[in-house]
N, C-alpha and C positions, 0 to 999 in steps of 0.2 A: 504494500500500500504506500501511495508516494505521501509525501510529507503535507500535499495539499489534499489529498481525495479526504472526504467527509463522509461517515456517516449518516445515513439519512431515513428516517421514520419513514413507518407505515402509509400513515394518512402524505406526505409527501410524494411518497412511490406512485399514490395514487393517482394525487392527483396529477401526475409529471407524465405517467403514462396511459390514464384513462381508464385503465383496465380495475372489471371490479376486483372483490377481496377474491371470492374463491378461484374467477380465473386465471389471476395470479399466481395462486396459491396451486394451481391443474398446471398452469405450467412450468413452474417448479419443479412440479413430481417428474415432468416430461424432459426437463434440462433445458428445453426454451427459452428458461429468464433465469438472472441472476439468483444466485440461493442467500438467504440472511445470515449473517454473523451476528456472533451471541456479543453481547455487548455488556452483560450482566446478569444476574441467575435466574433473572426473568423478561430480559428485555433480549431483543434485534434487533437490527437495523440491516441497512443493505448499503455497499460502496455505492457514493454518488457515479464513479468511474465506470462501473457495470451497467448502472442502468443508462448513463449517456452510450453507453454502448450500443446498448437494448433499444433505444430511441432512436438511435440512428439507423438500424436497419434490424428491426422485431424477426423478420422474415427469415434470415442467414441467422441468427442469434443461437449456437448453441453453447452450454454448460460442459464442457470438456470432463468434468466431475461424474457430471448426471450419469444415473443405468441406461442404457440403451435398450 
Protein backbone atom coordinates (compact mmCIF):
# COMPACT_ATOMS: atom_id res chain seq x y z
CA UNK A 1 0.00 0.00 0.00
CA UNK A 2 1.62 3.40 -1.05
CA UNK A 3 2.04 5.95 1.48
CA UNK A 4 -0.97 7.99 -0.10
CA UNK A 5 -3.63 5.15 -0.99
CA UNK A 6 -6.48 5.59 1.84
CA UNK A 7 -8.76 3.42 3.34
CA UNK A 8 -12.18 3.94 2.59
CA UNK A 9 -15.66 2.87 4.14
CA UNK A 10 -18.56 1.17 3.05
CA UNK A 11 -21.11 3.80 2.49
CA UNK A 12 -18.11 5.51 0.29
CA UNK A 13 -17.46 2.37 -1.98
CA UNK A 14 -20.93 2.81 -2.50
CA UNK A 15 -21.49 5.46 -3.24
CA UNK A 16 -18.17 5.86 -5.67
CA UNK A 17 -19.34 2.90 -7.47
CA UNK A 18 -23.09 2.64 -7.49
CA UNK A 19 -23.37 -0.62 -6.80
CA UNK A 20 -25.79 -1.95 -4.01
CA UNK A 21 -24.44 -3.74 -0.69
CA UNK A 22 -25.12 -7.21 -1.78
CA UNK A 23 -23.99 -6.83 -5.34
CA UNK A 24 -20.88 -5.80 -4.19
CA UNK A 25 -20.75 -8.20 -1.75
CA UNK A 26 -21.76 -11.33 -5.02
CA UNK A 27 -18.96 -9.86 -6.42
CA UNK A 28 -16.40 -10.21 -4.18
CA UNK A 29 -17.28 -13.97 -3.72
CA UNK A 30 -16.63 -13.88 -7.64
CA UNK A 31 -13.16 -11.98 -7.57
CA UNK A 32 -14.76 -9.08 -9.63
CA UNK A 33 -14.06 -6.26 -7.10
CA UNK A 34 -11.68 -5.40 -4.70
CA UNK A 35 -11.98 -7.65 -1.34
CA UNK A 36 -11.92 -5.54 2.27
CA UNK A 37 -9.13 -5.25 4.65
CA UNK A 38 -9.75 -5.60 8.38
CA UNK A 39 -8.89 -2.48 9.66
CA UNK A 40 -9.98 -3.44 13.28
CA UNK A 41 -11.76 -6.49 15.05
CA UNK A 42 -14.76 -5.31 13.73
CA UNK A 43 -14.32 -2.88 11.19
CA UNK A 44 -13.05 -2.96 6.92
CA UNK A 45 -12.49 -0.84 4.63
CA UNK A 46 -11.35 -1.23 1.01
CA UNK A 47 -7.87 0.51 -0.67
CA UNK A 48 -9.10 3.75 -2.37
CA UNK A 49 -6.36 2.37 -5.18
CA UNK A 50 -8.43 -0.98 -5.92
CA UNK A 51 -11.42 0.58 -6.32
CA UNK A 52 -10.14 3.43 -8.62
CA UNK A 53 -9.01 0.52 -10.35
CA UNK A 54 -12.41 -1.13 -10.38
CA UNK A 55 -13.84 2.34 -11.72
CA UNK A 56 -11.91 2.46 -14.26
CA UNK A 57 -12.66 -0.59 -16.04
CA UNK A 58 -15.43 -2.81 -13.69
CA UNK A 59 -15.57 -5.13 -16.88
CA UNK A 60 -11.59 -6.42 -17.03
CA UNK A 61 -11.59 -6.17 -13.10
CA UNK A 62 -10.22 -9.40 -11.76
CA UNK A 63 -9.17 -10.36 -8.00
CA UNK A 64 -5.85 -12.39 -8.67
CA UNK A 65 -6.62 -13.75 -4.83
CA UNK A 66 -10.24 -14.76 -5.79
CA UNK A 67 -11.36 -18.83 -6.24
CA UNK A 68 -11.95 -19.24 -9.67
Amino acid sequence: MSNTDKIIRLKTVLARTGLSRSTMYRKIDEGTFPAQVKISIHGVGWRESAINRWIDDPVAYRNDGAAQ
